[in-house]
ZAMARGU-4260 file (C-alpha; in steps of 0.2 Angstrom, whole numbers, plus 5000, padded with zeros to 4 digits):
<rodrens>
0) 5576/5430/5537 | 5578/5449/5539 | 5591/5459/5547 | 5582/5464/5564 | 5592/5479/5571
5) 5579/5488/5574 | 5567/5489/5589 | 5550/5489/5576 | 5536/5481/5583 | 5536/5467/5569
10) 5519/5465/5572 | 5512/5467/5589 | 5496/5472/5594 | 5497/5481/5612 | 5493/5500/5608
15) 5482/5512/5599 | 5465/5506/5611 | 5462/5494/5596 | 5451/5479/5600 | 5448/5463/5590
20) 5431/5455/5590 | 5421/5441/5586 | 5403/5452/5577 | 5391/5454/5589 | 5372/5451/5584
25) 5366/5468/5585 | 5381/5477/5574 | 5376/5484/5557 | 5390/5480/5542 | 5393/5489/5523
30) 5397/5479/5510 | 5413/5482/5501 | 5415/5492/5484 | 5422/5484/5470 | 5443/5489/5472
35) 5447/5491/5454 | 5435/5498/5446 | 5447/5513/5439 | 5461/5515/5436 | 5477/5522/5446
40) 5481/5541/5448 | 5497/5539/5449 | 5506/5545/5432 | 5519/5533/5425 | 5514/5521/5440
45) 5500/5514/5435 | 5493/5498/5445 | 5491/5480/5433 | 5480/5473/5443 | 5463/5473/5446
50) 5428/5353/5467 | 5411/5353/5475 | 5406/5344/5490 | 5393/5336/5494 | 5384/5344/5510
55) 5380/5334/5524 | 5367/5337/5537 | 5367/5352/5549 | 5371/5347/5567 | 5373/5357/5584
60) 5390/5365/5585 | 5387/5359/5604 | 5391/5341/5598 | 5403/5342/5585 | 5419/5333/5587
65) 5434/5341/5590 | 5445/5342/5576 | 5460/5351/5585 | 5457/5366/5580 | 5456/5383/5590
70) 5441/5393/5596 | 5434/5403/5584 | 5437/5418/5592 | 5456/5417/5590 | 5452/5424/5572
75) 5450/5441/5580 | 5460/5439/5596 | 5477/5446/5595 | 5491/5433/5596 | 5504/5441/5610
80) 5518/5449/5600 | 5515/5439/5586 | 5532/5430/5588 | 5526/5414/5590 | 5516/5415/5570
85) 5524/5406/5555 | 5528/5422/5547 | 5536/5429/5562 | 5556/5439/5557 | 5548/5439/5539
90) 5550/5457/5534 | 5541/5463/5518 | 5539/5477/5508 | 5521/5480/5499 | 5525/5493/5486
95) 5510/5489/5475 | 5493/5498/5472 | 5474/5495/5476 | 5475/5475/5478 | 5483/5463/5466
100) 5498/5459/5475 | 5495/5470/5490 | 5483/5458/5496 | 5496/5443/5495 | 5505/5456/5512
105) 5489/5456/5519 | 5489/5438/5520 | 5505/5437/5525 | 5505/5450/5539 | 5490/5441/5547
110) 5503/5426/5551 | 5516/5437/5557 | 5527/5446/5545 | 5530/5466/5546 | 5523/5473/5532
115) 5531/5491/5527 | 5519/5499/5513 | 5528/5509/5504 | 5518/5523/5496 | 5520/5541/5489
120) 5523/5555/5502 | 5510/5567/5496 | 5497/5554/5486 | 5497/5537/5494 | 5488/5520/5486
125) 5476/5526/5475 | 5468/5515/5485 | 5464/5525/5501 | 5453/5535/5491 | 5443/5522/5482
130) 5426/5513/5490 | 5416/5521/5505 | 5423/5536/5513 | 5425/5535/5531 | 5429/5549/5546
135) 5448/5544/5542 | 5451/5558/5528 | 5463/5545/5520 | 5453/5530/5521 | 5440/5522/5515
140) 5433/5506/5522 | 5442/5497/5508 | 5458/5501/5510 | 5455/5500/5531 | 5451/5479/5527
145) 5461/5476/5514 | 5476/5486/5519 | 5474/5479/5539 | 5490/5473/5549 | 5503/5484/5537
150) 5514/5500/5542 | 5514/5514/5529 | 5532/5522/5525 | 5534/5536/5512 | 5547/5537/5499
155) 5546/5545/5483 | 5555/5534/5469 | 5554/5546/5456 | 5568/5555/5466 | 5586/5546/5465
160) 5589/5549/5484 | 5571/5540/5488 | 5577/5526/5476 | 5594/5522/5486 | 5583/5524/5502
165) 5571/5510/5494 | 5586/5498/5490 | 5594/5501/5509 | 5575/5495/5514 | 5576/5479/5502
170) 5593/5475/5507 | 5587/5472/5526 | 5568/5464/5519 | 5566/5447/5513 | 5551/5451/5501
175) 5545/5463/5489 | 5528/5466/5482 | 5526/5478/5468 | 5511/5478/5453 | 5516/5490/5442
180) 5516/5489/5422 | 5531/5479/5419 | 5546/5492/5416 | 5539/5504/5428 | 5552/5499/5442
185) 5566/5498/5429 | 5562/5516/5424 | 5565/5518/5442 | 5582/5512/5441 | 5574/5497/5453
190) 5580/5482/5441 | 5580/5465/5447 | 5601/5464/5444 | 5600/5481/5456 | 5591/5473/5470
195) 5598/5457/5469 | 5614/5462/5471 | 5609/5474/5486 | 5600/5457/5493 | 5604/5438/5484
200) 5591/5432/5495 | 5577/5443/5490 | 5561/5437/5485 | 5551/5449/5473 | 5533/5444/5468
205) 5529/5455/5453 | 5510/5455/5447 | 5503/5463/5434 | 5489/5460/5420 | 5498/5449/5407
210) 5514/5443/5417 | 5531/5451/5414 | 5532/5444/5396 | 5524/5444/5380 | 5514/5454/5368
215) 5501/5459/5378 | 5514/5464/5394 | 5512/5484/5392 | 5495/5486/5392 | 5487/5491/5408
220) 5477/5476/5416 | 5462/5476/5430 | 5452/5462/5435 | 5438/5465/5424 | 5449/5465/5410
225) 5459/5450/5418 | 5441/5438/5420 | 5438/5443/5401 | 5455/5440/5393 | 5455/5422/5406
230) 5438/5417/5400 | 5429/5418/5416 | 5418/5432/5409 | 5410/5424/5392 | 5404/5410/5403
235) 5393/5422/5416 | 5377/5425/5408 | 5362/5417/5401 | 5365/5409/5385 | 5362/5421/5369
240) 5362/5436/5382 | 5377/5450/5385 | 5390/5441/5396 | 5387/5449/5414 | 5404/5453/5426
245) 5404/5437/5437 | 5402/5444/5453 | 5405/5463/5458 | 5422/5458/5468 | 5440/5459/5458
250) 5442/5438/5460 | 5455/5441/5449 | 5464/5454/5463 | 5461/5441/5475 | 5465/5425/5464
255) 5482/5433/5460 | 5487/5438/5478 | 5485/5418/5483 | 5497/5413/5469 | 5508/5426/5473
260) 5507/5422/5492 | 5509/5406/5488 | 5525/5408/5478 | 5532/5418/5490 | 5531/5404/5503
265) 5539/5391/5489 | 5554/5405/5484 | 5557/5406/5504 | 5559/5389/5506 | 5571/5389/5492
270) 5580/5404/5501 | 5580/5393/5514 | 5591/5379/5508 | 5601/5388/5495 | 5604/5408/5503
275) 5594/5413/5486 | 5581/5423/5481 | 5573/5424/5464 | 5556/5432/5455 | 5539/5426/5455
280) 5529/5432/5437 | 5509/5433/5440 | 5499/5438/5426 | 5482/5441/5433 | 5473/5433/5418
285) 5484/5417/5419 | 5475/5417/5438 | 5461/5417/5431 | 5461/5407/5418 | 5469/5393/5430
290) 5453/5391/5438 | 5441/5384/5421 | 5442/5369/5426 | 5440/5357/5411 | 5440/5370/5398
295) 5457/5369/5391 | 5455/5350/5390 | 5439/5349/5382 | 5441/5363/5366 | 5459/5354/5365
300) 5453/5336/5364 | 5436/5340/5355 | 5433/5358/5350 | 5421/5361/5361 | 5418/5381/5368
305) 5408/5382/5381 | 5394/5394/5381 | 5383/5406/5397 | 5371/5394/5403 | 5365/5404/5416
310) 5360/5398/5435 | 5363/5378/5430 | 5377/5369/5424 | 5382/5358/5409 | 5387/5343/5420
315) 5372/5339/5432 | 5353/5343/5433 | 5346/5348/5446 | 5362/5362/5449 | 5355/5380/5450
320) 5347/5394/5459 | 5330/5392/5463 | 5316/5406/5468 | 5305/5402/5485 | 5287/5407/5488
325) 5295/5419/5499 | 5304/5427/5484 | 5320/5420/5492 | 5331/5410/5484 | 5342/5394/5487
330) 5355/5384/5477 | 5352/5366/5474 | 5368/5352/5469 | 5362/5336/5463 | 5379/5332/5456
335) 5376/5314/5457 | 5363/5301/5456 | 5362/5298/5476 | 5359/5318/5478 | 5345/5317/5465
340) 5338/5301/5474 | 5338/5311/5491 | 5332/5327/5482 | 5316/5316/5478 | 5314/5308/5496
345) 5313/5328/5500 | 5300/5332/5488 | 5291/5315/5493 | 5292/5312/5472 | 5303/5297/5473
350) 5298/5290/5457 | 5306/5302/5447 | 5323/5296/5454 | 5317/5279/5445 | 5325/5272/5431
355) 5313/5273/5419 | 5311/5291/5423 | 5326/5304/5428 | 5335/5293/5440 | 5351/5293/5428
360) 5361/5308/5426 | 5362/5307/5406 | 5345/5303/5406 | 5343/5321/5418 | 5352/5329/5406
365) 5342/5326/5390 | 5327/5331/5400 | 5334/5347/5407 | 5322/5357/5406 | 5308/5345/5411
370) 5317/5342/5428 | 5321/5360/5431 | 5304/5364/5428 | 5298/5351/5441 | 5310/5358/5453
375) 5307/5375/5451 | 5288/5372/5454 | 5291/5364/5469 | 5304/5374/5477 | 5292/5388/5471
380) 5278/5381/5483 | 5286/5382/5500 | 5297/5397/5509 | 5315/5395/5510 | 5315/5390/5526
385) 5304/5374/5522 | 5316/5368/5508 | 5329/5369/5519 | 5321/5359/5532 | 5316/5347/5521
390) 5331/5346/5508 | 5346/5347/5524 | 5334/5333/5533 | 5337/5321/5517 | 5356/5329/5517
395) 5354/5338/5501 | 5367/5350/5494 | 5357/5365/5497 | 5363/5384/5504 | 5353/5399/5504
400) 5359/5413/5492 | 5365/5424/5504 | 5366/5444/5506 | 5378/5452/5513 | 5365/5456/5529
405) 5360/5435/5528 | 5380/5433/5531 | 5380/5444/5548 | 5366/5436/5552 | 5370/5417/5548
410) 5374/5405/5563 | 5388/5398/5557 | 5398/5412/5551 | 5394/5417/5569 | 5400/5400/5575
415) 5416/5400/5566 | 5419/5419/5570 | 5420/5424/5550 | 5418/5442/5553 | 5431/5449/5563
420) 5428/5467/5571 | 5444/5479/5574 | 5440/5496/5587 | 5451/5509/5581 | 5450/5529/5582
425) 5434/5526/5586 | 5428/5517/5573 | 5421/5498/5574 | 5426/5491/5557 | 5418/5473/5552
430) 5428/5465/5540 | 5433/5444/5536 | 5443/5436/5547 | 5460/5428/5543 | 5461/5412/5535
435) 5465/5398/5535 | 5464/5393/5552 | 5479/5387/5559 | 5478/5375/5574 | 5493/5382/5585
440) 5496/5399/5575 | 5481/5405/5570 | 5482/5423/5561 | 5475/5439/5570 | 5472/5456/5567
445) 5480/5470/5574 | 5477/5486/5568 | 5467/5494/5552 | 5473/5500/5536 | 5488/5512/5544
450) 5488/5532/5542 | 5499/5540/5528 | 5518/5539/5534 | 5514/5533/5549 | 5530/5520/5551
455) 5543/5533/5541 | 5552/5541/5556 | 5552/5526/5562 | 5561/5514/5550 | 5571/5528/5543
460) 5579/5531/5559 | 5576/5512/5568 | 5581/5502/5552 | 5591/5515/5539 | 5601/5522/5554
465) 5596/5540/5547 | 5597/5554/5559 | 5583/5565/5565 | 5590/5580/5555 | 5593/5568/5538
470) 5573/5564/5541 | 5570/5582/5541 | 5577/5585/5527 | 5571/5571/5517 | 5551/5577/5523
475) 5557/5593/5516 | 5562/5587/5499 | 5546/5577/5499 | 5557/5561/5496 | 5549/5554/5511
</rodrens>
């Protein structure tokens, strides 16, 4: 673990009048920009990244069995000093920009580690400019969620004396976070043999749009790019229509930072039993593309290229989005033939689940249309709170298609305290709570994204051993 010589809060939560919540009912919420929508400002630092279950019926949270694990509200209570979390002596240094990587410290600073975010002394993470603008002139609400539980400390590495300042910090860390175009850090003089030697045990999570290697390894890579080049993209759409950006969210950014957080906990346990650290590689696309399912297998085997089919899906019918006489609208799962059979019992058609009619799922899928069709008349004919009643009665796989206003609304996020609120500088802050949900140690909140350089006096003079005047001096030089 990391060297701990200095008095650092690694992760409390006691100061600042910052409070942790569960929402309330009354609290209005903003949705949050896409985080990668342009690229970084930096110059010469430019950022590379950008099963189905079948539901059961709804019961009262009053009488569900306990499962062992903790109250809901732990997602948004503080945990102590945080020295009882998994992650606690885990010291990490997030170097990256916007989100691809950076959020894989998030994840790990909501389980106990110290996260130092190490950012430029006069521009920051790009990110703190990008999204809504709050009353924090170096924040927007993105960077105040996505950058939550972390420390900032300046240090320019474009100046040698803030280089040997960064590998000091590595030497006493036991992870580091950086998404730059591969070559960046090396330009840096921050090679892989440099910090390796400064620390053996470090583990150094690298993302960026294409992975370390290969052809494509230069060019700058966002999430967008990354669902196009993965083959998430060419699937979203209707067939014969433009192929549409699957969701306004980077999934990529976020797909990327659970590889990399899981790696990082697969190198540690290897640091663990053999003193050693070593490189994790996370192309962004290669995230992606992980996630098509049988895609691979089936153009391999057979040739076949999937194509857009818009709300439904090439292995099942019923499976869709469907509109309600309310102009709402609801997704629908019929996966298998039980489903369909239920479905039917809902609609009080249960001839159609018959064998000589749609009853069989081949025999659904050469009738496509035709059953849509009856569905989409049927569903169209009742509000979506009627199709619920009656599809969840019959426990059919059936959600609503929620906005972000239905979610701060919806009892169960409620129940489960998804939405986690943070008081700070007075501002309330909704955002998601941690996850997943650990029984003994859950994760927790404990501040917003953190003001510009608001750590650097302290870990320069705490963990570096520098004095007040060599801080001084260092402010004036801009290196920190």
């Amino acid at each position: 673990m990391a060297d701990t010589d200095t008095d650092a809060d690694t992760g409390g939560d006691g100061d600042g009048g910052r409070r942790r919540r569960r929402r309330g009912r009354d609290d209005v919420g903003t949705p949050a920009p896409d985080m990668m929508a342009a690229e970084s400002a930096e110059p010469e630092a430019e950022q590379s990244g950008e099963g189905e279950a079948a539901a059961g019926p709804e019961t009262s949270t009053s009488a569900a069995p306990s499962t062992g694990a903790p109250p809901p509200e732990a997602r948004a209570r503080p945990s102590g000093s945080g020295e009882r979390l998994p992650l606690a002596g885990v010291r990490v240094i997030d170097v990256g920009t916007f989100l691809a990587g950076p959020y894989a410290a998030c994840i790990l600073a909501e389980f106990g580690a110290e996260v130092l975010k190490v950012e430029h002394p006069i521009a920051g993470d790009p990110m703190r400019r990008f999204g809504t603008p709050t009353k924090r002139h170096d924040a927007t609400l993105a960077w105040l969620s996505e950058a939550r539980n972390k420390k900032s400390v300046t240090i320019d590495l474009r100046q040698a004396r803030g280089v040997e300042l960064f590998v000091r910090l590595a030497a006493k860390s036991d992870v580091l976070i950086e998404n730059f175009r591969p070559g960046t850090m090396e330009s840096w003089g921050l090679t892989w043999d440099v910090l390796s030697q400064a620390n053996p045990g470090l583990v150094m999570l690298r993302v960026s749009g294409y992975g370390q290697t290969g052809p494509y390894r230069r060019r700058p890579g966002f999430s967008h790019i990354a669902h196009a080049i993965g083959g998430l993209s060419y699937l979203a759409g209707f067939p014969g229509e433009t192929p549409v950006v699957p969701g306004t969210a980077p999934l990529g950014d976020y797909i990327s930072s659970l590889y990399g957080a899981i790696g990082i906990m697969l190198a540690l346990r290897y640091k663990e039993k053999t003193g050693k650290g070593q490189v994790i590689d996370v192309g962004i696309y290669e995230s992606v593309f992980r996630l098509m399912d049988e895609l691979a297998a089936a153009y391999g085997l057979f040739g076949t290229v999937r194509e857009r089919e818009g709300a439904g899906s090439f292995v099942a019918v019923p499976h869709g989005h469907f509109r309600t006489k309310d102009d709402k609208w609801i997704a629908i799962a019929c996966t298998t033939d039980k489903m369909f059979e239920r479905l039917t019992e809902a609609m009080e058609r249960t001839e159609l689940a018959s064998h000589t009619m749609y009853g069989e799922q081949r025999k659904r899928l050469a009738a496509r249309d035709e059953v849509n069709k009856i569905v989409i008349e049927w569903v169209g004919s009742l509000s979506r709170d009627e199709v619920l009643q009656r599809c969840l009665e019959k426990e059919v796989p059936i959600g609503k298609l929620n906005s972000i206003a239905d979610i701060f609304e919806d009892e169960h996020f409620k129940a489960r305290g998804n939405i986690a609120e943070v008081d700070e500088d007075g501002m309330r802050v909704s955002m998601p709570a941690a996850i997943p949900l650990l029984s003994a140690t859950p994760g927790r909140i404990t501040n917003l994204g953190p003001p510009l350089g608001n750590a650097t006096y302290e870990v320069m003079r705490e963990l570096l051993d520098l004095s007040a005047q060599e801080i001084a001096t260092l402010r004036q030089h801009k290196i920190v």
